[in-house]
Structures are given as C-alpha cells and as structure tokens.
C-alpha positions in Angstrom: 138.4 163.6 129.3 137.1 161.2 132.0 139.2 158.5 132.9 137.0 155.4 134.8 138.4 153.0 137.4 137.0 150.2 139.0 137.4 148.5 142.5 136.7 146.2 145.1 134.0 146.8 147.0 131.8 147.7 143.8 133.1 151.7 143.4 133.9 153.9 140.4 135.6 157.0 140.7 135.8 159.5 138.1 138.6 162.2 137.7 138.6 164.8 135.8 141.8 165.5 133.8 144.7 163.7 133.5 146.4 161.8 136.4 150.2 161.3 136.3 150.8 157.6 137.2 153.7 158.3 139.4 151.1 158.4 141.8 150.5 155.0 142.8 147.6 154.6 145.9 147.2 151.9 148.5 146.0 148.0 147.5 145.1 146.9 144.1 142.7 148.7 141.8 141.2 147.0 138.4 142.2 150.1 136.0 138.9 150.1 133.5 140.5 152.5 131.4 143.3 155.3 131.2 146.7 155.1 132.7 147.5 152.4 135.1 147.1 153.9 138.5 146.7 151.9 141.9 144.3 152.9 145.1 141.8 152.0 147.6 138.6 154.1 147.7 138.7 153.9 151.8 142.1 156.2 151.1 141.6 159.6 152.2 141.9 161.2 148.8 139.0 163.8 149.5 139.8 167.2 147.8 143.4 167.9 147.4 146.4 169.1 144.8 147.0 166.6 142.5 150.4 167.6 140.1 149.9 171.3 141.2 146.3 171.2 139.8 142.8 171.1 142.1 141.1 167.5 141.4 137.6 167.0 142.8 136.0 163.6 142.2 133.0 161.8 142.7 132.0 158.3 143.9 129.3 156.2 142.8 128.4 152.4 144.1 127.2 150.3 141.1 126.4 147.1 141.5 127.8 143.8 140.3 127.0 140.4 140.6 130.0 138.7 142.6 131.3 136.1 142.2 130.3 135.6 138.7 130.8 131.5 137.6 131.3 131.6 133.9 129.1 128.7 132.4 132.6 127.0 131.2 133.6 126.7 134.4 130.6 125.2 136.6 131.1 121.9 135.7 134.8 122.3 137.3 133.7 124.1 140.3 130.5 120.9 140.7 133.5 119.0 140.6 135.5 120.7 143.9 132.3 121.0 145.5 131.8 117.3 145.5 135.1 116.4 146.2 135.2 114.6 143.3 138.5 112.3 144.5 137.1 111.3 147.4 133.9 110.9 146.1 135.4 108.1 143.3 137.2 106.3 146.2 133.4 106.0 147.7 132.0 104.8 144.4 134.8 102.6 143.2 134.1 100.7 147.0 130.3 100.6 146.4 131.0 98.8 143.0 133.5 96.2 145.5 130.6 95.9 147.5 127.9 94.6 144.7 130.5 93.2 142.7 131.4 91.0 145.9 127.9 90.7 147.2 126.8 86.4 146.6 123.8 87.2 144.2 123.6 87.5 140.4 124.6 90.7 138.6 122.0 92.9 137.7 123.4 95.9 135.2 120.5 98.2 136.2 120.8 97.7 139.6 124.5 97.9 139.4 124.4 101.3 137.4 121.2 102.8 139.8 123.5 102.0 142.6 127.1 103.6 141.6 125.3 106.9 140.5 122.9 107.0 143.1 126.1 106.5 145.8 127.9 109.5 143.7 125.2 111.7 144.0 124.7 111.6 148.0 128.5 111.7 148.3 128.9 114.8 146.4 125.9 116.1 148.4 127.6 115.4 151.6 130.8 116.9 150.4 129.3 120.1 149.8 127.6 120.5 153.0 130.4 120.0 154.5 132.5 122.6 152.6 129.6 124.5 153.5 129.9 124.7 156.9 133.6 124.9 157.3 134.6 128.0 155.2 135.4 129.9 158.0 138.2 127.0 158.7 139.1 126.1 155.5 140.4 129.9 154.8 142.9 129.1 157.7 144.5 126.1 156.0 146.7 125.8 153.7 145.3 122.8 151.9 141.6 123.9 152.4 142.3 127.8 151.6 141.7 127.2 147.6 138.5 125.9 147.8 135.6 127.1 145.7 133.4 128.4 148.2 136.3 129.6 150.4 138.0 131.7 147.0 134.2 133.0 146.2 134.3 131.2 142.8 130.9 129.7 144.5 128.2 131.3 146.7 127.4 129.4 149.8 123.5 129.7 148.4 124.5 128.1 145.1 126.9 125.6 147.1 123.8 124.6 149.5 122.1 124.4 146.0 124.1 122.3 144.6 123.8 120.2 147.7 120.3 119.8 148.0 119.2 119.1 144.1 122.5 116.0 144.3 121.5 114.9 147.6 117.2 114.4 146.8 118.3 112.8 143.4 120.7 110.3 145.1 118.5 109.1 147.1 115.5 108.9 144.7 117.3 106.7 142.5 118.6 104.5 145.3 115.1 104.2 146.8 113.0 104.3 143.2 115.7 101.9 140.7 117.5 99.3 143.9 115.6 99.4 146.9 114.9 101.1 150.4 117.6 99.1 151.8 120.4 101.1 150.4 118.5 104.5 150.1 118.2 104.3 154.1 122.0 103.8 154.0 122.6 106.2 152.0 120.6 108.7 153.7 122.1 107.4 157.2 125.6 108.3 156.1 124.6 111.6 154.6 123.5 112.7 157.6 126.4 110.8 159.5 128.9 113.0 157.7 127.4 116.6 157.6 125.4 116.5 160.8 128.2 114.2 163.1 131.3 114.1 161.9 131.5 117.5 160.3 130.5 119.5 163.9 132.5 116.9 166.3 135.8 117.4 164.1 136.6 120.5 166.6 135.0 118.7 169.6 137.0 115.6 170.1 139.5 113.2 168.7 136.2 110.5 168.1 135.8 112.4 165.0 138.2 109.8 163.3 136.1 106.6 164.7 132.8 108.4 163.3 134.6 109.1 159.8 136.0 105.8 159.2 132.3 104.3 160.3 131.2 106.8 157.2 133.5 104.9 155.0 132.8 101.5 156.0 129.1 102.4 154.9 129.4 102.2 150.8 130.4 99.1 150.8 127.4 98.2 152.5 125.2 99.9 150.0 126.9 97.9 147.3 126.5 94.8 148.7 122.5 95.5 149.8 122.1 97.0 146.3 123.1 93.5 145.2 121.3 91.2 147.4 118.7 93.4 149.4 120.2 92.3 152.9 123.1 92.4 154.8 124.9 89.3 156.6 128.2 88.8 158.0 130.2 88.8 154.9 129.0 92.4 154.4 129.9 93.1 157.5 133.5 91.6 157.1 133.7 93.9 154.2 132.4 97.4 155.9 135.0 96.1 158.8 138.3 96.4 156.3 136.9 100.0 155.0 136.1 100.9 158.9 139.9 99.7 159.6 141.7 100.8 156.6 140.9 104.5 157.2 143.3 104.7 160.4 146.4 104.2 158.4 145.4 105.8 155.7 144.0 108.9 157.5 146.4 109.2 160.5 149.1 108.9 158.0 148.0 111.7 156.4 147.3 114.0 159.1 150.8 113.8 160.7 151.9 116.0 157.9 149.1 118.4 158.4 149.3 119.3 162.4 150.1 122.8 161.7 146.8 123.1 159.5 145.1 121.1 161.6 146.2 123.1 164.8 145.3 126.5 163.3 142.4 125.7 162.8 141.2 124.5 165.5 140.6 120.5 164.5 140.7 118.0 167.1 142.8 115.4 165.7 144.8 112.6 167.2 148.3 113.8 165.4 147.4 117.1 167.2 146.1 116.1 170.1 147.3 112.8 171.3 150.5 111.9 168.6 150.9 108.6 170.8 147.6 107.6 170.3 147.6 108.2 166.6 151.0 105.9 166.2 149.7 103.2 168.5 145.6 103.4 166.5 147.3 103.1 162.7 149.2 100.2 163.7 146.5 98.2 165.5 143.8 99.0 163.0 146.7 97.6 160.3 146.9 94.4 162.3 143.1 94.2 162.4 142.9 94.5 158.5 145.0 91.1 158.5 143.0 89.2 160.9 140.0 90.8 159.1 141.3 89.3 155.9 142.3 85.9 157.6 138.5 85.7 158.9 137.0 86.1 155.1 137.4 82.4 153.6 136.0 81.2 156.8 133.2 83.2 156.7 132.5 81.9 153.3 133.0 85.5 151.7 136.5 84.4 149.7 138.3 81.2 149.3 141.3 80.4 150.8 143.7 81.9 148.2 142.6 85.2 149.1 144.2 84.8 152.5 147.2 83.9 150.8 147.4 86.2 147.8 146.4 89.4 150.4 149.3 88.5 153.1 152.2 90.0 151.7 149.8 93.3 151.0 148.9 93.4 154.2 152.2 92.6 155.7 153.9 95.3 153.8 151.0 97.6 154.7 151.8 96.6 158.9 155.5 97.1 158.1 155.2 100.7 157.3 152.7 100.9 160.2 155.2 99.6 162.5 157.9 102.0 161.1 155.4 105.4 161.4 154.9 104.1 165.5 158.5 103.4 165.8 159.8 106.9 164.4 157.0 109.0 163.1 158.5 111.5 160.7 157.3 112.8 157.2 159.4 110.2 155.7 157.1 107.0 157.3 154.2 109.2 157.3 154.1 109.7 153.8 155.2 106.4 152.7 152.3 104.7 154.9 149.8 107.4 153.3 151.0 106.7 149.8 150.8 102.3 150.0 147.6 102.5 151.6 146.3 104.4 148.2 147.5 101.1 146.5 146.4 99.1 149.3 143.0 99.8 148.9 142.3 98.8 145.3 144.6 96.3 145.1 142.6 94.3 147.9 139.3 94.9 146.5 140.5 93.4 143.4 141.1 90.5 145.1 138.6 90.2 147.2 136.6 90.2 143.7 138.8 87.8 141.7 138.8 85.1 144.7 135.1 85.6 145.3 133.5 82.5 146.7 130.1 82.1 144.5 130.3 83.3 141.2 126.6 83.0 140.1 127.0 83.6 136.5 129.1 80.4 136.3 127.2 78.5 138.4 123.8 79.2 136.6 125.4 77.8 133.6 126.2 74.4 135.6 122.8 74.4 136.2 121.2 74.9 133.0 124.0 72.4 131.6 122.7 70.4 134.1 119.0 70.4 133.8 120.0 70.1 129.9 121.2 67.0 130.1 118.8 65.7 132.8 115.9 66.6 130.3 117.7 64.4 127.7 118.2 61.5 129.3 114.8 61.4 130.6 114.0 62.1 127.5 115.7 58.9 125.8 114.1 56.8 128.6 110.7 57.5 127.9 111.3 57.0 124.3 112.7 53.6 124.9 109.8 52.2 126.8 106.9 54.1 124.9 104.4 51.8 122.3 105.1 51.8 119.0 102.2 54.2 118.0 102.3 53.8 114.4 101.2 49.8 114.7 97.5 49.0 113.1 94.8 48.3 115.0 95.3 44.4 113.4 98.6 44.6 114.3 98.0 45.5 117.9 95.1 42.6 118.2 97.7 40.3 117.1 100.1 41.3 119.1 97.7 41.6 122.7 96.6 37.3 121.4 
C-alpha cells in the first residue's frame, strides 16, 4: 500500500509500506492521505532504516496553480485590494464636494461622479499594495494583506488595477466631464508614482499625501459645476489640513512598524515636528472654517455651529504636543474620524445657495409675474365680441 503526501514547494513523496507516526519530520506537511506524519522534502531522508525495515522513496514535482482564489472569495479580496475604508472616506468627500458645489443637482452626474472617483481610488490602492509587498510583510498592520499572504498574484493584483483605473476614468471623462477625469487621473498618478516611492525618501511624503486627499473634494465640486473657484479651494484646504491630525495621530502608535520598515515618517523621524505639524494644521482647519461664510461658500452659522468641533479637535491637538503618548494619540486619531463627517455635514446643511429652492422662487415668481400681466392686458383690451354697428356707434 502506497501512502501519498503532499507539500510545499509542489512535491509528493511516495513510501512504500507503512510508516510509524512516531516519526515526526521537520516543518509542516499537508498529509493527503495515511497516517499523519510531518516533514520537509529538503530533509535529508535519502535511503535509510525506517522501524528496522529498508524504505526507498521517490519524488515527483507536480504542478499546482498557487495561490488558488476560490470564486466566493474574489469579491472580498477586490475589496482589500482597494482599500475599501479608505476608498469610502474618498467617495463619501467627493459626494461633500458636489453636494456643496453652488450649481443645481444633477443625479447622473452625481452618480457618474461617486463611482467613477471609487474606481480610480481602488486602482490607486492597488498599485500601491503592489509595489510595497516587500514592506508590508515587515509590518504588523500591513503583513495580512492579500497580495503580501499570496491570496492574490501581483499579476492579478496589477490586473485588477488597470481594468478599475481605465474604467474610472472613462466614466469621469465620458458621463461628467474632462475636468474631473484630469483630476482624477492627476491624483492617480500623484499617489502610486509620488507618494508611494517618496514614503522611504523623506518626511514630505505626508505634505504630498494630504495634497492626494484634498483632491476628491475637488472632483466633486468640478463634477458639479465644471470649474473650480475659491470656495473649492476652501474646501480641498480643510481635506489638505485635516490629514495632519488625523494621520500623525495615527502614526505615533506605529513607529516601530514604520521604523522596520524603512518609512520615513515624522513620528519616526522628527517626533517634534510631527507634535508641533498636527497642532498647527488643527488651528488652520479653524481659520479655514472662519474664512468660509466670507468667501460666500456657507453662511455665518456654520462658523458658529463648527467652533466647538473644531475647538475640541485643537484641544486634543494641544494635548498630543504637550505629552504625546498612546493615550492622546489615539484619542486625537479617533475624534478626527468623527470630525471629518460631522463637518461635511455641516458644511452641506449651512450651504450658502441652495438652487433647488431658489429655482422654485423663481418660477413662483415668473408665475405670478405672468398673471398679473396677464390681468392688465385683459383690462385694457376691446371688447371683441361688439358688432360692427355697435362699434360705428360707439367710434360717432
């Protein structure tokens, strides 16, 4: 009787016989069949006595498709390819953008725009899992990723990339316009091509990554009104600021990762710096948010309604620069996940020009105009039903 084993790099080794299990080789065979025995086929088990009794075996390669994604699963793995948290927080803020944008709703537009945004974002994540597998294995929050695990080829992952990344931009381009599609395409290649490569270069990896999340917003707002002006670029600026907190926050916890690795991080780097930098940048989302009513974006209650926010976001800022700690770090990290959303909301409820309402004004208005001309002209119009005699009459 034959008794078949299988192992890692793609082997098979067939004994003849029975093998006593009490043997136990080195790391981790798959047992196909027979007793459960353990062994590595680099382990020197050429010819030898085996319970007393001469065991010869043989060794065949056979070849197996690896990894192997089962078709249940490749939704979930297009999922951690794309990043698909961080690729929400970049749609959700190019929804803020259109939604906020001074121009009438389109739903088309609106919908073209939000997948469109998703598709170059999970594109851009990809590539960027892509190239850092070799850095991601050293981390402990990276090291379960797909393409890192081999739950997804780097071939399939590029895939992946390539087929989201030409449809994202398609529809930006084919169902808004080329105004967002050449954002869109400016921050994809931002992220994979300049961010991604200068993260083990120099600490200005930060500036270039919050300048890639100040861009959806954008894309929202140009998918709405097919420009940009100064209220769009108030709007990038509280994106561009509010990933200092948020990410600096977050990295404090991860210098060891971040060290190991080889990243080139300001909690790594320069701690100071990344204190002092997430408590300026706070400060600046206040004045940024002070600006907005002037600039015609909000009206004043916004300023009003977003102080305590933002003070309460500048009070934990000033605790993480006065004693940075996990303590401050996380509870900074964790507000500014609130922060976010909670400002965009009302940013949107305290918009300036809301031109749903104000088309109605206007056809109320022209309504009523029409009428009342209307009524004058009837009042001073001849009476057209009069006889000819009549009207004779009347004109001697």
């Amino acid at each position: 009787m034959f008794k078949v084993f299988k192992m890692r790099p793609s082997y098979k080794i067939f004994f003849p016989g029975n093998l006593s299990s009490t043997y136990n080789f080195a790391a981790g065979a798959e047992k196909l069949g027979g007793t459960s025995t353990e062994f590595d086929a680099k382990d020197s088990i050429s010819r030898g006595e085996l319970n007393g009794r001469r065991t010869y075996y043989e060794e065949k390669k056979v070849w197996e498709p690896s990894p192997c994604v089962e078709k249940g699963q490749l939704l979930d793995q297009y999922k951690k390819l794309s990043k698909f948290r961080l690729t929400t927080l970049v749609v959700i803020t190019t929804m803020a953008g259109y939604a906020v944008a001074p121009a009438p709703f389109d739903a088309a537009s609106f919908l073209m725009c939000t997948v469109g945004t998703g598709l170059v974002s999970a594109s851009a994540n990809s590539i960027n899992q892509f190239h850092e597998v070799p850095f991601d294995s050293q981390m402990s929050r990276t090291k379960s990723r797909v393409i890192v695990t081999g739950k997804v080829t780097p071939l399939h992952a590029m895939g992946f990339a390539i087929v989201s990344g030409i449809a994202g931009l398609s529809i930006l381009y084919c169902g808004v316009n080329g105004l967002t599609a050449g954002l869109g395409l400016s921050n994809l290649i931002l992220y994979t091509s300049i961010y991604t490569p200068m993260k083990r270069v120099s600490i200005l990896n930060t500036w270039i990554g919050s300048a890639v999340g100040a861009i959806p917003p954008l894309i929202g707002w140009a998918g709405c009104c097919g420009y940009i002006d100064m209220g769009a670029t108030i709007l990038a600026g509280l994106l561009f600021a509010w990933q200092f907190p948020h990410f600096n926050a977050l990295s404090w916890n991860l210098r060891p990762d971040y060290s190991r690795a080889g990243y080139q991080m300001m909690a790594v780097t320069n701690p100071a710096l990344c204190r002092r930098t997430a408590l300026r940048y706070t400060f600046v989302i206040m004045l940024l948010s002070s600006i907005a009513p002037i600039m015609d974006v909000t009206n004043y209650w916004f300023a009003l309604e977003a102080l305590p926010l933002n003070g309460y976001f500048l009070y934990l800022a000033y605790k993480f620069y006065r004693n940075s700690n996990s303590g401050t770090s996380r509870k900074l990290f964790r507000f500014s996940l609130l922060h976010l959303p909670i400002l965009m909301i009302l940013l949107l409820v305290n918009k300036k020009r809301w031109y749903i309402a104000e088309n109605t004004k206007e056809i109320q208005l022209n309504n009523f105009s029409e009428n009342k001309i209307t009524s004058m002209l009837k009042l001073n119009l001849p009476q057209i039903n009069t006889s000819p005699s009549e009207t004779s009459l009347k004109t001697t």
